[in-house]
N, C-alpha and C positions, 0 to 999 in steps of 0.2 A: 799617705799612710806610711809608719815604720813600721819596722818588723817589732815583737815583745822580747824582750831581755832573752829569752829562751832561744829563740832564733836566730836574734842575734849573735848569741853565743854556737849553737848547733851551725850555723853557715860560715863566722869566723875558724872556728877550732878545728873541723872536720869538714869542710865540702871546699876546702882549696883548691883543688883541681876542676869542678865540677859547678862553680858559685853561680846556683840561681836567683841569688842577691839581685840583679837589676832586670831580672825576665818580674822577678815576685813585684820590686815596686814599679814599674812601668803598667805593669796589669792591675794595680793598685790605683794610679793618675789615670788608667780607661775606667775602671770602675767609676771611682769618685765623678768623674767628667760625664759618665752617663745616666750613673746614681748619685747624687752629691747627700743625700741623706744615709750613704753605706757609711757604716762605724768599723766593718773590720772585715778580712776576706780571710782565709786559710787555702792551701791547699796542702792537699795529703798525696801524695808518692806511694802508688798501690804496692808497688814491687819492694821495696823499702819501708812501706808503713810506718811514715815520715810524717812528719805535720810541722808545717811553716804559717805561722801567721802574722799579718799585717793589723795594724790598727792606727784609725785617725785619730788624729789626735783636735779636738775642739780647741779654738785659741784661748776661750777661756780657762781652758786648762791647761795652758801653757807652761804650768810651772808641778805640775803633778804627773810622775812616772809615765809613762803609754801603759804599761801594765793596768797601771788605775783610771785612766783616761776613758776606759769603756767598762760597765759595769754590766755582766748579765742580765740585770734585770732590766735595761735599758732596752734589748732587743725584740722588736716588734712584728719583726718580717726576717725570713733567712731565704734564701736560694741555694740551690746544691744543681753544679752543671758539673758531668763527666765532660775529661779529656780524654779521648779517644782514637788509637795509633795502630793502623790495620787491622780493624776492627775488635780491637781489645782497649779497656780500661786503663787509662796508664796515671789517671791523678784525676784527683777530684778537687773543684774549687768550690767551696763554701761564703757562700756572702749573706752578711748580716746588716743589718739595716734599722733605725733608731725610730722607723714610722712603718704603721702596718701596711702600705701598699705602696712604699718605696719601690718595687719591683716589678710593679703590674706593668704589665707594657712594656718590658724592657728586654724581655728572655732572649730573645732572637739577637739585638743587638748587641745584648752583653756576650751570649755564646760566641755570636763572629768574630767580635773587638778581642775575645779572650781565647779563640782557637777552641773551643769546646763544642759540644753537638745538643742542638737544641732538646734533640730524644733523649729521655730519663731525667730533665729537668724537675728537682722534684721542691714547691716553693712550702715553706714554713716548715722543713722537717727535722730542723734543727734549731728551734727558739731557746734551748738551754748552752748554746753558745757552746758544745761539748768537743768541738778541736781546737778549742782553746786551753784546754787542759791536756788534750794530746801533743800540744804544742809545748807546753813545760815539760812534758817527756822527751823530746826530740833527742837534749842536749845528753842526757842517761843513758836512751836507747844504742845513739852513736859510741856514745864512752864502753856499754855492753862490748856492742860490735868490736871495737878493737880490740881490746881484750881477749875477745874470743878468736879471734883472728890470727892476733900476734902469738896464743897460746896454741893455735891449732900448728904455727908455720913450726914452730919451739920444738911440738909434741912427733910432728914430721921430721926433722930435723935429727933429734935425738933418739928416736927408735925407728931411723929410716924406713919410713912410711910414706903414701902418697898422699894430700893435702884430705880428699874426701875419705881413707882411712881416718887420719888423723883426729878430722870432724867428728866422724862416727862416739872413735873412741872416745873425746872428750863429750861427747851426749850420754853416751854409757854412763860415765863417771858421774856428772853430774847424777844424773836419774838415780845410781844407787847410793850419792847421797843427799838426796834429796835436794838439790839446790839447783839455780836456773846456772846455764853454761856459763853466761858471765861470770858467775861467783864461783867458779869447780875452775875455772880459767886465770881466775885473780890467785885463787890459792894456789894454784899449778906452778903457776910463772913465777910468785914471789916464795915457795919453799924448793926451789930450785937449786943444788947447790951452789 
């Protein structure tokens, strides 16, 4: 499995310090080697509300994007196992699968192979392939994030403040003008003198 253009982008640009780049395809070759009919895995980063996804690529489509290499409508079976870190939810992995009972039989082992907890396994509850669209937001979401970040340290900074003022008052801003913090944070930083 590779990662989709999105991820690629969201783990080069932005997770340098932090690159789950080879934890994602390593759990990608346990997947495939226990499911060899899985077409694409995700996981999402609850605390971040991240989405990273993988997809295999068939060799007959050797020569068409990973993007296009799995089509929605090809998914037949999904599985959803939390990952779970003294006793809270800390990332959920999504596996999808190109045959309806790819999965039957496998809960248990994929959970172990993949550090997950067999309990809230929950199978077919995602056939519309829908953190694969969360996964073209990743690279946005991050680009948000800094933005708001670099304008909150700015906003501290300049009318010495401490970071969670700072925060505050760029959420104010935003809310009275109607716009999300990124965009109250983009205009902040760049009408700066």
């Amino acid at each position: 499995m590779e990662p989709v253009p999105e991820t690629d982008v969201a783990l080069d640009e932005y997770m340098r310090d932090d690159d789950p780049r080879d934890d994602l395809l390593q759990m990608g070759r346990l997947v495939r080697r226990i499911v060899p009919q899985c077409v694409a895995m995700s996981m999402t980063m609850v605390e971040d509300e991240l989405t990273f996804t993988l997809v295999a690529r068939d060799r007959s489509a050797s020569r068409v994007p990973a993007q296009r290499a799995i089509a929605e409508d090809c998914i037949e079976s999904s599985l959803s196992l939390p990952i779970v870190e003294s006793g809270r939810v800390v990332a959920g992995l999504s596996l999808y699968a190109a045959t309806a009972d790819a999965f039957d039989g496998h809960h248990e082992e994929l959970a172990r192979a993949l550090g997950a907890s067999v309990s809230g396994v929950v199978s077919n509850g995602d056939l519309s392939f829908s953190t694969r669209r969360r996964a073209r937001e990743a690279p946005q979401q991050l680009a948000d994030r800094k933005d708001v970040d670099v304008t909150v340290g700015l906003l501290a900074a300049d009318r010495n403040l401490d970071l969670r003022t700072a925060r505050q008052l760029l959420a104010e801003i935003a809310i009275r003008a109607g716009v999300t913090a990124a965009a109250a944070a983009r205009v902040l930083r760049f009408s700066r003198p």
